[in-house]
C-alpha positions as CSV (number, residue, x, y, z in Angstrom):
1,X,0.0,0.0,0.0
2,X,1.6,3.4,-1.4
3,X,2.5,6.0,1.5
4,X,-0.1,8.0,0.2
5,X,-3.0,6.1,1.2
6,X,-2.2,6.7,4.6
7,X,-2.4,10.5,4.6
8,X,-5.9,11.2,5.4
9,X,-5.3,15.1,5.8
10,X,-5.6,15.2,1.8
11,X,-8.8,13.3,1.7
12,X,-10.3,14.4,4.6
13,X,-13.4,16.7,4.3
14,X,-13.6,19.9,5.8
15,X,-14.8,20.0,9.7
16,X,-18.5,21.9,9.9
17,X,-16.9,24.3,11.7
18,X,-14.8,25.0,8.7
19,X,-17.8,24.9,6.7
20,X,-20.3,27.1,8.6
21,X,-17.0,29.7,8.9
22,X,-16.2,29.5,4.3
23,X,-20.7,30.0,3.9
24,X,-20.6,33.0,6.1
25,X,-17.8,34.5,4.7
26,X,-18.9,33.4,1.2
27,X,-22.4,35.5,2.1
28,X,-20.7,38.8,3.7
29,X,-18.6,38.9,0.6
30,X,-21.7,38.7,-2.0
31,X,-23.4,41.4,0.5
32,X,-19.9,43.6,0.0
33,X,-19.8,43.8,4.1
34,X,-16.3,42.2,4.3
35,X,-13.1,42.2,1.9
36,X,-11.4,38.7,1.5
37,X,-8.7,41.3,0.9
38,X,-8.6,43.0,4.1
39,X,-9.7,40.1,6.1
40,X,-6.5,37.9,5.0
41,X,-4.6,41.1,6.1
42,X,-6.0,40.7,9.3
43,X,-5.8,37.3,10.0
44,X,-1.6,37.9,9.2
45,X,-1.0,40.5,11.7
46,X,-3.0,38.4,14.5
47,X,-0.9,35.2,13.1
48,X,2.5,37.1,12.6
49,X,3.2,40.5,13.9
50,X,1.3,40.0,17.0
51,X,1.1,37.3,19.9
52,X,2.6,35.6,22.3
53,X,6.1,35.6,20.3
54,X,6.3,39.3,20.9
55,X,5.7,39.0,24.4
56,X,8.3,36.4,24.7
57,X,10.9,38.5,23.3
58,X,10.2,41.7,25.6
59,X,10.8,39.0,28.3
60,X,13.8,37.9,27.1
61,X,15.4,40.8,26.5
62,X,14.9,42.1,29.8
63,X,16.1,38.7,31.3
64,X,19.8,39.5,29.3
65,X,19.6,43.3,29.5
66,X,19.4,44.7,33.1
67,X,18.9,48.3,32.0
68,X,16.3,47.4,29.6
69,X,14.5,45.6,32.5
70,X,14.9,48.7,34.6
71,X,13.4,50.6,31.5
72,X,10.8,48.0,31.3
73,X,9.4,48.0,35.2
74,X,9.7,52.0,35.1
75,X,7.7,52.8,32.4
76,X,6.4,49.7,30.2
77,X,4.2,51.1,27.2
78,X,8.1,52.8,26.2
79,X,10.3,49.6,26.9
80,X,7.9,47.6,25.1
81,X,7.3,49.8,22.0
82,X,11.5,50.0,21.5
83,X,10.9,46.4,20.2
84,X,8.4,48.0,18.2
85,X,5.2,46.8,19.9
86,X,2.8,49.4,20.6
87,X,-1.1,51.1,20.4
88,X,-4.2,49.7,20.0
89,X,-4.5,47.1,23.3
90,X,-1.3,48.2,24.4
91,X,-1.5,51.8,24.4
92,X,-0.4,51.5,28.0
93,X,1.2,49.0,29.4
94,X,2.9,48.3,33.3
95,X,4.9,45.8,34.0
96,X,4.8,43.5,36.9
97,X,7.5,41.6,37.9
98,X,7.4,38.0,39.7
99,X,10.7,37.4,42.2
100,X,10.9,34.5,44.9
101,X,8.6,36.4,47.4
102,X,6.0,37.3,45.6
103,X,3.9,36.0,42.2
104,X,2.1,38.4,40.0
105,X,-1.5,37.7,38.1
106,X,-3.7,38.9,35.3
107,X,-7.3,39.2,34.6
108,X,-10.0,41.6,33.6
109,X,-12.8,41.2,35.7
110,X,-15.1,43.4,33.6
111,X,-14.8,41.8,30.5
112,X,-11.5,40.4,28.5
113,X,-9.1,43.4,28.4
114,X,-5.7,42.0,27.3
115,X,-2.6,43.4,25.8
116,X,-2.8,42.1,22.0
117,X,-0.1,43.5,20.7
118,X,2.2,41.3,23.4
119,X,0.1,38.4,24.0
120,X,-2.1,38.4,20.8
121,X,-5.6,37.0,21.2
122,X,-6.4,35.9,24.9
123,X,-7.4,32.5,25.5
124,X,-10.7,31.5,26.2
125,X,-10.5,30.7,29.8
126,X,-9.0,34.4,30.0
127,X,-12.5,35.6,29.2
128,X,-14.5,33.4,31.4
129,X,-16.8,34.2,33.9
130,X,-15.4,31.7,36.3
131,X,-11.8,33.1,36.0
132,X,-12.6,36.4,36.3
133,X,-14.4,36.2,39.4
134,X,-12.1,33.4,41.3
135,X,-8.3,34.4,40.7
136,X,-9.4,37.7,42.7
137,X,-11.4,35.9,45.2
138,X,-9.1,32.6,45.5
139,X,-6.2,33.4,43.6
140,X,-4.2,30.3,45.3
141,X,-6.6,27.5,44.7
142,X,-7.1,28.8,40.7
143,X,-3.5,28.9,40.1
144,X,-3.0,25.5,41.8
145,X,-5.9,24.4,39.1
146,X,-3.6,25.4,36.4
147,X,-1.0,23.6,37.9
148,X,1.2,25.8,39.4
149,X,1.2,25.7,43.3
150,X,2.5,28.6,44.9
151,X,3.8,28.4,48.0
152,X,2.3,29.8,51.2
153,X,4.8,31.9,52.2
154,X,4.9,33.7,48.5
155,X,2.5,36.4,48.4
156,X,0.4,36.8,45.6
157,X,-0.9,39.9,43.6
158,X,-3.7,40.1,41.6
159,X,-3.5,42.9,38.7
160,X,-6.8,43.9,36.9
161,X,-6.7,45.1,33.7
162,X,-9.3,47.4,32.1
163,X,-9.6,50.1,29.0
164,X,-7.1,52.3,30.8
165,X,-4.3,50.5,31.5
166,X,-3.1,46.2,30.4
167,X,-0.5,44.2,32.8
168,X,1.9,41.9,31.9
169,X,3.9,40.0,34.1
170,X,7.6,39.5,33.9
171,X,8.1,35.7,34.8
172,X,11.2,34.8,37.0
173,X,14.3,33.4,34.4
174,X,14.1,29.8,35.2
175,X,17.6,28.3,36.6
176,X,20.4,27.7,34.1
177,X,19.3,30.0,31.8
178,X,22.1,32.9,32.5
179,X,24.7,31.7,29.2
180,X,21.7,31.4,26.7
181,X,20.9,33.8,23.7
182,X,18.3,36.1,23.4
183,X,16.4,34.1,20.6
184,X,17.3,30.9,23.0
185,X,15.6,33.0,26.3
186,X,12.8,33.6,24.0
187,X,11.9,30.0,23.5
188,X,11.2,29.6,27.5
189,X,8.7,32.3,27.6
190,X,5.3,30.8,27.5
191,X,1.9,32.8,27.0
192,X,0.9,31.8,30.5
193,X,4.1,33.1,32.4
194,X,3.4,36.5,30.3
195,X,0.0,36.3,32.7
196,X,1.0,34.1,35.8
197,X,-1.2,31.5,35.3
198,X,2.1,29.3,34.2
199,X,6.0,29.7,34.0
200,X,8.9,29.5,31.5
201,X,9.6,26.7,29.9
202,X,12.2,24.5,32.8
203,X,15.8,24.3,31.0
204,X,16.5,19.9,31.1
């Protein structure tokens, strides 16, 4: 049997998700209320110029550059936008910094507020009901859902965004890490350590 039997993603049919998504866009475009144009536009700055990837490498940089970290704490929406991320979500930033006494949080209680030009799209359980009204209540017990226990004697701060102002946290640089490169530092920053719900990457 040829190799190419067994690769179902070319035979596959589309999901209904992926259906119902192509007939709605098909209709907006006949009604002229969308561009296909403008829309694939979009969908490359949310896939390529903005996320999570960004984030990481404000993180690295500060965990390799101590005056850009002093930069960074003192007056975020700058620091950040000299890597060239800036406006819309992130119009102004602060930076929160997590050290071994004390753990730093993010949510939006009033709605989903969240710094896209760092951290692109939030995630789901970002904009949840149950998230946004626990991590301020019962911050220990939501973390430890995620799984990350903190330990008692760490203090934890909660940091609400809103239309004003977005935090971002500055994880801890996990050990071993001092001899790597900047793209290499960048690879240990995960999404969830950008918002304390997780931490870097652990160096084997």
């Amino acid at each position: 049997m040829s190799e190419a039997t067994h690769d179902h993603s070319q035979t596959e049919p589309p999901s209904s998700y992926a259906l119902r998504v192509r007939a709605i866009e098909t209709v907006l475009t006949e009604k002229g209320l969308i561009d296909p144009v403008s829309v694939d536009a979009f969908i490359d700055v949310l896939e390529n110029k903005v996320g999570p990837r960004n984030g990481a490498r404000v993180v690295a940089r500060a965990w390799s550059d101590e005056a850009y970290k002093r930069r960074l704490l003192a007056d975020g929406t700058s620091a950040i936008a000299e890597l060239g991320f800036s406006g819309g979500e992130g119009a102004e930033m602060v930076v929160v910094e997590n050290t071994p006494g004390v753990h730093n949080v993010v949510v939006c209680t009033l709605c989903s507020c969240y710094p896209w030009p760092t951290l692109g799209l939030p995630p789901a359980w970002y904009k949840s009901f149950a998230y946004r009204s626990r991590v301020v209540i019962e911050p220990r017990t939501v973390l430890a859902e995620f799984g990350l226990r903190i330990p008692d004697e760490t203090e934890i701060r909660v940091w609400d965004s809103n239309s004003e102002v977005r935090y971002f946290v500055l994880p801890e640089r996990p050990p071993g890490a001092e001899n790597r490169t900047e793209a290499e530092l960048a690879g240990l920053v995960t999404r969830d350590s950008m918002i304390g719900t997780g931490l870097p990457k652990v160096i084997p």
